[in-house]
C-alpha positions as semicolon CSV with decimal commas, in nm:
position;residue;x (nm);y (nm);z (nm)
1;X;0,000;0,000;0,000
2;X;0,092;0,337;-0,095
3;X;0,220;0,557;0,229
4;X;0,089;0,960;0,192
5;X;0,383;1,187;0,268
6;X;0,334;1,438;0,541
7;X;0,688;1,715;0,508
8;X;0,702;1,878;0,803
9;X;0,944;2,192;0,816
10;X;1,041;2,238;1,167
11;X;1,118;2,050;1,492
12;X;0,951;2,298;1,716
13;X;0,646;2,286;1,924
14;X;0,359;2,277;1,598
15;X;0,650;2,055;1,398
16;X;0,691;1,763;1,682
17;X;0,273;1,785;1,824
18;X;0,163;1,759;1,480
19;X;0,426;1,476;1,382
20;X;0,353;1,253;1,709
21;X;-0,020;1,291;1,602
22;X;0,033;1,206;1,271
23;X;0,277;0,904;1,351
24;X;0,023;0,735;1,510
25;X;-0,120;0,625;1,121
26;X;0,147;0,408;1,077
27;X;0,002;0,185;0,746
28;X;-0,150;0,544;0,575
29;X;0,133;0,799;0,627
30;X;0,503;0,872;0,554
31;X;0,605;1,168;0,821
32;X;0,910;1,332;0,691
33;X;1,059;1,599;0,897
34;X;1,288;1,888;0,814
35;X;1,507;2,088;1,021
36;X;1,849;2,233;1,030
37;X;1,928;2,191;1,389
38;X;1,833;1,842;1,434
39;X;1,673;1,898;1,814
40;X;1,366;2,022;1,954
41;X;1,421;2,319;2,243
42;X;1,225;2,424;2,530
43;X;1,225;2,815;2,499
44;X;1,050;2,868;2,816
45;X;1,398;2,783;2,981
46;X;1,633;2,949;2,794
47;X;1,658;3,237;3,035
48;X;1,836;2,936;3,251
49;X;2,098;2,946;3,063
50;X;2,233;3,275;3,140
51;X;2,408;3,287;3,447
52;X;2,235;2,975;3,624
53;X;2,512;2,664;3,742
54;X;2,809;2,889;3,821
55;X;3,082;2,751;4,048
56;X;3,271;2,915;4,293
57;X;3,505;3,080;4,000
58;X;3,234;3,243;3,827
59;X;3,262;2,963;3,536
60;X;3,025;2,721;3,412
61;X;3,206;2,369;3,494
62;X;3,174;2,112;3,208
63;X;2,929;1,893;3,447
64;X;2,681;2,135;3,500
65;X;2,694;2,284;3,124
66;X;2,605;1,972;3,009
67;X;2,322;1,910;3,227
68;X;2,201;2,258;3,157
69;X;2,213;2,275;2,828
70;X;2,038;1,944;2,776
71;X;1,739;2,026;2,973
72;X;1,645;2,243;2,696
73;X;1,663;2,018;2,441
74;X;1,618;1,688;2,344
75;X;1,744;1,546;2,023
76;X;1,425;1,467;1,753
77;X;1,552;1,139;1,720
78;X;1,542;1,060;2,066
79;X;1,162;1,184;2,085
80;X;1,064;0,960;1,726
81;X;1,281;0,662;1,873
82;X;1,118;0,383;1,718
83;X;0,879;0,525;1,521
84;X;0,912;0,372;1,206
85;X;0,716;0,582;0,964
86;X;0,872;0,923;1,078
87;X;1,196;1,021;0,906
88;X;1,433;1,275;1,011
89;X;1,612;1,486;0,781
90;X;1,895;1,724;0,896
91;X;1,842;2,048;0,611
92;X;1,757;2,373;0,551
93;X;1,444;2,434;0,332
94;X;1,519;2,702;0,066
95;X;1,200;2,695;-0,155
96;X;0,877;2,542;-0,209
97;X;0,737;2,409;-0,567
98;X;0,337;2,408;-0,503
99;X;0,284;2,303;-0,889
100;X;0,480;1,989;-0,799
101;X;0,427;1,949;-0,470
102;X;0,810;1,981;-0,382
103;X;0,992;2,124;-0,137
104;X;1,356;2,202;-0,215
105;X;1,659;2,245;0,024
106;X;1,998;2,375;0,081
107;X;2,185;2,043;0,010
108;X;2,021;2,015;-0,341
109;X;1,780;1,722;-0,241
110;X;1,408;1,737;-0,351
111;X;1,149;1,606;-0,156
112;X;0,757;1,554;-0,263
113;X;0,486;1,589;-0,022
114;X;0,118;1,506;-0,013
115;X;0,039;1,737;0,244
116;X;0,335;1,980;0,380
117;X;0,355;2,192;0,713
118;X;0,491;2,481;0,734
119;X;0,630;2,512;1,123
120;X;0,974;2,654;1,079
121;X;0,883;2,932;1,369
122;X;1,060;3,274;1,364
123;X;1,375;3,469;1,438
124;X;1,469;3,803;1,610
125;X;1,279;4,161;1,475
126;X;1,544;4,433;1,469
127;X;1,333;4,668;1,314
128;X;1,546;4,822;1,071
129;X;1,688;4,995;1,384
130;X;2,048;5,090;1,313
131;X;2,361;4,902;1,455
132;X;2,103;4,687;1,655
133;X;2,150;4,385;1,487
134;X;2,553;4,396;1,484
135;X;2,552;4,507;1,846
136;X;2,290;4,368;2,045
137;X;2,236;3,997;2,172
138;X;1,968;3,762;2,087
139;X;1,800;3,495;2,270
140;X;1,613;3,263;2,003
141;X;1,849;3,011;2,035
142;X;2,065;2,778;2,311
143;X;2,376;2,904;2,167
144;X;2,213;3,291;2,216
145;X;2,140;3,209;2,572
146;X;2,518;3,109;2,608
147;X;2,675;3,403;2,429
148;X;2,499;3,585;2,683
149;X;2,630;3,462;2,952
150;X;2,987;3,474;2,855
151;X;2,947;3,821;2,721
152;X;2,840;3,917;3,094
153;X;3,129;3,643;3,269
154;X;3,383;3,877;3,053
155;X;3,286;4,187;3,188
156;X;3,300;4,067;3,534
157;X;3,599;3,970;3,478
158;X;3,774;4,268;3,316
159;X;3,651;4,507;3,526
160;X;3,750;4,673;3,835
161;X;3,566;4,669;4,174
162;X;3,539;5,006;4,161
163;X;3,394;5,053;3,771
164;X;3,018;5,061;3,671
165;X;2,831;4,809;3,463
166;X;2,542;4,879;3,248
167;X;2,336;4,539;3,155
168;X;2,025;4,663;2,927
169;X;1,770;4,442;2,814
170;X;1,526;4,608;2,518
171;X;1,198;4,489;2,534
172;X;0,957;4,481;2,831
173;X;0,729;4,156;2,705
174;X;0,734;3,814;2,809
175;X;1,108;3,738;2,732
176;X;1,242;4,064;2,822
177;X;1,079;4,068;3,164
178;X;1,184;3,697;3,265
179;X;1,533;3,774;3,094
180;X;1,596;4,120;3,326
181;X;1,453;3,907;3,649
182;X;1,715;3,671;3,589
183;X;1,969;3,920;3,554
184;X;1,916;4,058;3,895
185;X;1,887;3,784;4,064
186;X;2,194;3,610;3,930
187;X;2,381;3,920;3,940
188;X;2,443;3,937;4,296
189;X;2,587;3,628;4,239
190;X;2,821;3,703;4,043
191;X;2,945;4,018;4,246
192;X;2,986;3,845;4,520
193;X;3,247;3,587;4,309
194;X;3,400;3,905;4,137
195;X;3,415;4,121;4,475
196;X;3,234;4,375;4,287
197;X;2,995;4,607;4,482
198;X;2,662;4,585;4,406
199;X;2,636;4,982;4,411
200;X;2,833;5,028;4,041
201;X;2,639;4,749;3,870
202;X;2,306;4,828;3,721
203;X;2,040;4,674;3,518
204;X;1,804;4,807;3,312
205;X;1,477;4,719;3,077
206;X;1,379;5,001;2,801
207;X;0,992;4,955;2,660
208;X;0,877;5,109;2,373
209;X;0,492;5,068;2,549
210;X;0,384;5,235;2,873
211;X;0,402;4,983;3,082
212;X;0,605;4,660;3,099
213;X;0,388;4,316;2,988
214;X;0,143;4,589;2,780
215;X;-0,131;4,325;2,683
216;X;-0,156;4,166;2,996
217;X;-0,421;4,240;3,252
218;X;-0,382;4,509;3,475
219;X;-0,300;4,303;3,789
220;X;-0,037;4,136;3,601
221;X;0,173;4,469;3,476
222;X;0,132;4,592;3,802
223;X;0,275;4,296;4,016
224;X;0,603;4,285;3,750
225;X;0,675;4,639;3,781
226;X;0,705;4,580;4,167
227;X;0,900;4,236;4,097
228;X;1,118;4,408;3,939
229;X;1,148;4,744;4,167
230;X;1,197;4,466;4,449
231;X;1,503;4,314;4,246
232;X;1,648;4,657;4,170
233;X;1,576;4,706;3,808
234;X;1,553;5,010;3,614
235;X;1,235;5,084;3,383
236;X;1,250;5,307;3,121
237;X;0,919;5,339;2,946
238;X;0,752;5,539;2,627
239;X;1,088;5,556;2,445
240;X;1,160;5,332;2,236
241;X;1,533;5,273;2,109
242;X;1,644;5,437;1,724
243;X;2,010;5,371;1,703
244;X;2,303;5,139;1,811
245;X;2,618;5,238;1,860
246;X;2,935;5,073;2,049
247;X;2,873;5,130;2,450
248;X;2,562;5,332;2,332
249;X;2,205;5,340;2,307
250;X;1,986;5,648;2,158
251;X;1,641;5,636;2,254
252;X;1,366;5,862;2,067
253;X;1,321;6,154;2,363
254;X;1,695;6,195;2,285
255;X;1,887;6,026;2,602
256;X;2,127;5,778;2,584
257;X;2,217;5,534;2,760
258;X;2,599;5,371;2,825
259;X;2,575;5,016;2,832
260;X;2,803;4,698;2,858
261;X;2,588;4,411;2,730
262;X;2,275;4,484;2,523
263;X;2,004;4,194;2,484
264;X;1,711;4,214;2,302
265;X;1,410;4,067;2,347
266;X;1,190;4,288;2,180
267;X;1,035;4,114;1,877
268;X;0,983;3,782;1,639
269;X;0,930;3,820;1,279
270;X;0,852;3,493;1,090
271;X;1,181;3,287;0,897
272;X;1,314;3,411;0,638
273;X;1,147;3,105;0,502
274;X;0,835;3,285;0,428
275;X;1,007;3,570;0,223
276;X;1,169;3,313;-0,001
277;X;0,838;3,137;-0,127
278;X;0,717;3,350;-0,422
279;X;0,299;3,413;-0,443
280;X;0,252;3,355;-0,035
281;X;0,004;3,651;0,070
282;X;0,205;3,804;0,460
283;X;0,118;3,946;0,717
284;X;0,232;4,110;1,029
285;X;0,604;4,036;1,085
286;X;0,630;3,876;0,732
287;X;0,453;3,535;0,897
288;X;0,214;3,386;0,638
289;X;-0,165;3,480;0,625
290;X;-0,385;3,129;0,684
291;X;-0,715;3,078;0,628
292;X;-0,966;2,938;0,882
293;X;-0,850;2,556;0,825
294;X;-0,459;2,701;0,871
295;X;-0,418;2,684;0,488
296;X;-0,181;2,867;0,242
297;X;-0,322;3,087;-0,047
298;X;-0,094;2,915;-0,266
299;X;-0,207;2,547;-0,207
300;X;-0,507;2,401;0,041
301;X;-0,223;2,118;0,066
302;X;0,022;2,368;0,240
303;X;-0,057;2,449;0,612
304;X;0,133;2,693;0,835
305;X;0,129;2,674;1,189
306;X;0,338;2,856;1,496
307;X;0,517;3,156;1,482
308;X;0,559;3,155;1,111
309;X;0,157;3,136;1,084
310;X;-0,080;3,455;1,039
311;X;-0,398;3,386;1,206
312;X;-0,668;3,617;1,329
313;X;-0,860;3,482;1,636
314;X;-1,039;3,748;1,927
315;X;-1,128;4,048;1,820
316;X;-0,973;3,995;1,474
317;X;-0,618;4,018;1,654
318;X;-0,312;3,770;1,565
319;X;-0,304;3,516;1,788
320;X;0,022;3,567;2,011
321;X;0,386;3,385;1,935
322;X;0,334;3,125;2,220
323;X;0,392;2,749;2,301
324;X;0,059;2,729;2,306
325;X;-0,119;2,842;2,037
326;X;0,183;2,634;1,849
327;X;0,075;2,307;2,018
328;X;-0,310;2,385;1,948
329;X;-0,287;2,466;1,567
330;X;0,015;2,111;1,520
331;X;-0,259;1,871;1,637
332;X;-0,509;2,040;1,469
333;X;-0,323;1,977;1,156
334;X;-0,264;1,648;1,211
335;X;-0,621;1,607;1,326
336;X;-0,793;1,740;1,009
337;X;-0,479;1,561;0,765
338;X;-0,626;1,279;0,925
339;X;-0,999;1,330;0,838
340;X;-0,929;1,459;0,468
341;X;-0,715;1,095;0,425
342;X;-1,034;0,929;0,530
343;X;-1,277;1,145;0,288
344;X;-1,421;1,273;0,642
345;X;-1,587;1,695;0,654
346;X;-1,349;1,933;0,849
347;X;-1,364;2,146;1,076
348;X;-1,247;2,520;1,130
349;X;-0,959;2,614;1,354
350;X;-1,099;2,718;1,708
351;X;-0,833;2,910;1,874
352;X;-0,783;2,914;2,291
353;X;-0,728;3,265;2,446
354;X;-0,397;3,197;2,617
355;X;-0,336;3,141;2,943
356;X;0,033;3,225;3,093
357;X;0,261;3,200;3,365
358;X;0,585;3,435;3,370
359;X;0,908;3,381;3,570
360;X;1,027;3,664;3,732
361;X;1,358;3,548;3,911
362;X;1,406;3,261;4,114
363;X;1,139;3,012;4,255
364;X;0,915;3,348;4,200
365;X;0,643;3,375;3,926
366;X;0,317;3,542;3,840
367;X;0,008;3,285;3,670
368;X;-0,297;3,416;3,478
369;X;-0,496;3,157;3,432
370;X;-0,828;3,342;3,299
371;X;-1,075;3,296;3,595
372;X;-0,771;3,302;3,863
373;X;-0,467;3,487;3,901
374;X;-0,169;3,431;4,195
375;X;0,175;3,509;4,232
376;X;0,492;3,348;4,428
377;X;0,667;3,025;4,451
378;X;0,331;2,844;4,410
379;X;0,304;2,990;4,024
380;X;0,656;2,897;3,960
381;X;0,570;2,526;4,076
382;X;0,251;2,506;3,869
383;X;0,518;2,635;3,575
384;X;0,738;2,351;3,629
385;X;0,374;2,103;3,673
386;X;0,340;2,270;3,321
387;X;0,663;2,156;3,161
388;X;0,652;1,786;3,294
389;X;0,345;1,788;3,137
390;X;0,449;1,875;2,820
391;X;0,765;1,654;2,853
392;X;0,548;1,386;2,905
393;X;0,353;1,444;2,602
394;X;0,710;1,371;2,382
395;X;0,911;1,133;2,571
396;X;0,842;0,797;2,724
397;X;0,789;0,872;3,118
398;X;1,119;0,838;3,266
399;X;1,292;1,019;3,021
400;X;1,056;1,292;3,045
401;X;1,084;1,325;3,423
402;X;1,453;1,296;3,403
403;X;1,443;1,562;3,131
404;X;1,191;1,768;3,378
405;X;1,449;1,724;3,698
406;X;1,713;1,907;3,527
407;X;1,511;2,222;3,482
408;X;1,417;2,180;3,862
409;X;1,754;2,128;3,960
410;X;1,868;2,479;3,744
């Protein structure tokens, strides 16, 4: 019998939900899945990595890199172990060939597809803002996370006890906000290895919105704002950065701002992926516009889910860059795949409003769940419930919780 080939482009959260689904029809499908990295990450930690596992030298030993670094990801051929009908294919996707039903990639190979996902997330916004991109850190990817940290080691290092620091983190969202929390509360740690006072080191979070977490409830920007008073952090707010230049940051009300290390965290824009295909109808941050069954314009064949995916949900408003709403719209693609391989009707994408639960430095963290809303160590340990569960979802159950211990542990 004749397999159907599902090409999946990405290993991410919509990539790996939507491939487990779909691996489950193992005498009706082919699952072939495409990704340059060759391992699945857990985002949600990455602010971890930073300056978490230091010995008493300041340094990350060998020991506890390793255990850091792999409870954020997990190789994709450890989560389709055994699974016979999924193949794994370590590439780049450069174009797409709707007419033939091909996807092309940067080792020359061609590979047809039935039915092909697009789930190849995003990458950091820079906005066009000069000397922001050559200047400023990322954190989209483990290897971000770790320049980071040895960017902010280095300075510790080199400088004297009595000579300020500047650590700036652009963006006051989600990332930006668990990022600076981090900061502060690792920080001290680090001073106190360095025998640097605490008085000439200073961290600060620029906004371009009012207030920090802007689309979150009231209750929620409120509590962060005195998180992050608590922990010492510097807002700056309304004033949005325009220029980049070494050991300086112009914002638009015309201060600047001296600075050490620079991350930001202040936008995603889809892959360049989606720029590349020729025809595809984007939207907002150049992700591609879906209909109400997640389809292409180009081909009803072609899905896109995740970041990379436009879709209009409340109050015709994209649905947010989350975990979530990645996980939701990979099993409903596999889901409705499913139906239209059994000549079954289908059924409309029904988004969830999101539900969140933010870090803010150390075993401290603020939960909106919709109908309830509650802060401290309880919210962080319902965030770590969170993550087992979702480990648990990909891995057999004692790799998951051994997978799940390590983030405990860091």
């Amino acid at each position: 019998m004749h397999k159907k080939r599902v090409v999946i482009v990405g290993g991410g959260f919509a990539g790996v939900r939507a491939a487990l689904d779909l691996a489950r029809h193992i005498y009706d499908l082919k699952i072939i899945i495409i990704d340059k990295q060759g391992f699945h990450s857990y985002p949600s930690d990455y602010y971890k990595l930073i300056l978490r596992g230091t010995h008493r030298k300041g340094h990350l030993s060998p020991a506890k890199f390793s255990l850091l670094f792999s409870s954020v990801t997990i190789s994709l051929a450890e989560i389709f172990e055994g699974q016979k009908n999924v193949e794994l294919v370590r590439d780049e996707v450069t174009g797409i060939d709707a007419a033939f039903q091909a996807v092309r990639t940067a080792s020359g190979k061609t590979i047809i597809y039935d039915w092909l996902i697009l789930a190849a997330g995003s990458v950091t916004n820079f906005y066009g803002i000069p000397g922001l991109r050559e200047r400023a850190f990322e954190l989209k990817t483990t290897a971000d996370a770790l320049n980071i940290r040895n960017a902010i080691d280095e300075i510790f290092s080199r400088r004297a006890k009595h000579e300020n620091i500047m650590i700036v983190v652009g963006g006051g969202g989600f990332s930006g906000c668990e990022v600076v929390s981090e900061l502060a509360m690792c920080v001290k740690n680090l001073a106190k290895i360095h025998g640097h006072p605490m008085k000439n080191i200073s961290i600060l979070v620029i906004e371009a919105a009012r207030s920090l977490l802007s689309n979150t409830h009231p209750w929620v920007r409120a509590k962060a704002k005195k998180r992050l008073q608590d922990l010492g952090v510097e807002a700056i707010l309304s004033d949005p950065v325009i220029d980049v230049k070494d050991g300086v940051i112009e914002l638009k009300s015309g201060k600047t701002i001296h600075y050490d290390v620079f991350i930001w965290t202040a936008g995603v824009k889809a892959c360049p992926l989606a720029e590349k295909i020729s025809g595809l109808n984007l939207g907002k941050g150049s992700c591609i516009v879906v209909n109400k069954y997640l389809q292409i314009n180009l081909d009803p064949v072609i899905f896109a889910v995740g970041d990379v995916a436009f879709c209009e949900a409340f109050e015709r408003k994209p649905l947010p860059m989350t975990a979530q709403t990645a996980i939701s719209q990979g099993q409903y693609v596999a889901y409705i795949i499913k139906r239209i391989l059994h000549g079954r009707n289908i059924f409309v994408y029904h988004p969830y409003k999101s539900k969140f639960i933010i870090p803010l430095g150390g075993h401290y963290a603020l939960a909106d769940l919709g109908w309830v809303r509650f802060e401290g160590f309880f919210a962080w340990a319902l965030k770590r419930l969170v993550a087992l569960k979702y480990f648990f979802s990909i891995l057999p159950f004692h790799k998951a919780l051994k997978l799940w211990w390590k983030g405990v542990k860091f």
